[in-house]
C-alpha positions in Angstrom: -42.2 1.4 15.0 -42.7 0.5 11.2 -44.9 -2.8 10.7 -43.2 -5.8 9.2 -44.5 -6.3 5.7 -45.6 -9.9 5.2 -43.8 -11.9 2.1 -45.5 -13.9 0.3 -44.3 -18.0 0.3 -42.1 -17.8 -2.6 -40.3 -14.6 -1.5 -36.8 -15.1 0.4 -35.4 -12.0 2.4 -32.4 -10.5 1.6 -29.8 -10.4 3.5 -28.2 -7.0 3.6 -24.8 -7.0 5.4 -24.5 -3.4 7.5 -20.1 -4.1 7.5 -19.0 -2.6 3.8 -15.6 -4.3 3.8 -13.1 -2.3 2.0 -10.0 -3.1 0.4 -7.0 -2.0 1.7 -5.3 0.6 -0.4 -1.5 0.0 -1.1 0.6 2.9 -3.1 3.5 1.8 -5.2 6.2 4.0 -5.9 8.8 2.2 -8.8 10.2 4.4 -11.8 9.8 1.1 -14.0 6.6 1.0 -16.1 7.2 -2.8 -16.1 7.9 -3.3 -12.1 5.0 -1.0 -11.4 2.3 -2.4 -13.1 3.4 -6.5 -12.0 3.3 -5.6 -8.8 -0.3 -4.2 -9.5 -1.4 -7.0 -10.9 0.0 -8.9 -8.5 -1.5 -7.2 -5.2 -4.7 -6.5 -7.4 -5.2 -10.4 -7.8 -4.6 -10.5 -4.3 -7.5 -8.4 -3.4 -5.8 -5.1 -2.2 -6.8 -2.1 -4.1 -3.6 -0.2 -5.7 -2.5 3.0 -6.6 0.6 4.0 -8.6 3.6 6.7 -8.9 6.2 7.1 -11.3 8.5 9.5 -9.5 9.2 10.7 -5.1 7.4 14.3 -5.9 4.6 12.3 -7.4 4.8 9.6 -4.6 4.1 12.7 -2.2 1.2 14.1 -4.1 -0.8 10.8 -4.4 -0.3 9.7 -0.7 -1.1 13.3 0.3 -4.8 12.8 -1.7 -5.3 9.4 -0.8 -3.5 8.2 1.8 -2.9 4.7 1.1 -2.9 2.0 4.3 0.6 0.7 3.2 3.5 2.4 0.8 6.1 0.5 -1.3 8.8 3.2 -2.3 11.6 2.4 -5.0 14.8 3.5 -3.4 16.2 5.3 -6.1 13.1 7.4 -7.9 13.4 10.1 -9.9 12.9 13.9 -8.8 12.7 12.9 -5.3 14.7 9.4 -4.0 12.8 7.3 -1.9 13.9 8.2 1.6 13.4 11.9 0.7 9.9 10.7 0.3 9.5 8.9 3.4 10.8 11.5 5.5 8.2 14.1 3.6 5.7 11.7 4.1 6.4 11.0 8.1 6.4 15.1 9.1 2.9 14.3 8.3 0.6 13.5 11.1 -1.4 11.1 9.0 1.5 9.2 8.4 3.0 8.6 11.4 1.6 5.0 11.5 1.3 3.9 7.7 4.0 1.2 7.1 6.1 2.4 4.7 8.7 0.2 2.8 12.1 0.7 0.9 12.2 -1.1 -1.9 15.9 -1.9 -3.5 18.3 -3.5 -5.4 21.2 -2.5 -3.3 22.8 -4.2 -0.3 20.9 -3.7 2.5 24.0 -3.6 4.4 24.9 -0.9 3.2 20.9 1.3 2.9 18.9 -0.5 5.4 19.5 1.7 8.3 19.3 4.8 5.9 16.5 3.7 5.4 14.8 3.4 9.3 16.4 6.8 10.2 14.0 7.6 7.2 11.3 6.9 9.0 10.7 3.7 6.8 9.2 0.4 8.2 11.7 -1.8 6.6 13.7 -2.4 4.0 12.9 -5.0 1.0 15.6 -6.2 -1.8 15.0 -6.7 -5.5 13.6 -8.9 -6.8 10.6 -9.5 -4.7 10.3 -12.2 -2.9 5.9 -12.4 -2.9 5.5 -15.4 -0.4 7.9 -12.9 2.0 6.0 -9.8 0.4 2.6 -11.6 0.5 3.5 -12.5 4.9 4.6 -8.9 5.4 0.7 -7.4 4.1 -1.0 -9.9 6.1 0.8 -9.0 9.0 0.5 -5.0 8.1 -2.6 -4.6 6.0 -4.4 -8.0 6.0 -7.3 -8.4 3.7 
């Protein structure tokens, strides 16, 4: 067993915490330059760590690499639409349990069920709402 070094009066110990905490990883998937990088300002001021996509194929790719603890899709992306992603991403075993949102402009009425058969978590409309956006990552990735 190693021997304690003595410290001297003045010296204070450290306190070295064993528990790393690390940030939750969230991927946003929004063809608007604009929408993408508020909402990563946004989450990043928030504390959550965030990754971004411009199009569905890309989407795929970066959750593929990474695989990001919660995923904010754009409904209508370019190259591959948003449920076309989610369904990708599901067949996926590593995916089975990452919350995985729709997020739209259109009447949920009409795209929110689309959207579940998708394998998607919920369904959010445009604009954001971030005191309903900021309750739905506390209750799925809290901080």
């Amino acid at each position: 067993m190693p021997q304690a070094i003595p410290l001297s009066p003045t010296t204070r110990p450290i306190r070295v915490s064993r528990r790393r905490r690390i940030k939750p990883t969230i991927l946003i998937a929004e063809d608007s330059a604009d929408s993408r990088e508020m909402m990563q300002l946004l989450l990043g001021l928030k504390g959550y760590s965030v990754i971004m996509a411009a199009d569905g194929c890309e989407a795929v790719e970066i959750a593929l690499a990474t695989r990001p603890d919660l995923i904010l899709l754009d409904l209508e992306l370019p190259r591959l639409d948003g449920l076309s992603v989610a369904r990708d991403l599901r067949r996926h075993s590593k995916f089975r349990k990452v919350p995985i949102f729709i997020l739209s402009g259109h009447d949920p009425m009409e795209h929110k069920q689309s959207a579940i058969d998708a394998g998607c978590t919920d369904y959010l409309v445009k604009p954001i709402d971030f005191e309903k956006l900021d309750e739905l990552l506390n209750a799925q990735v809290p901080l």
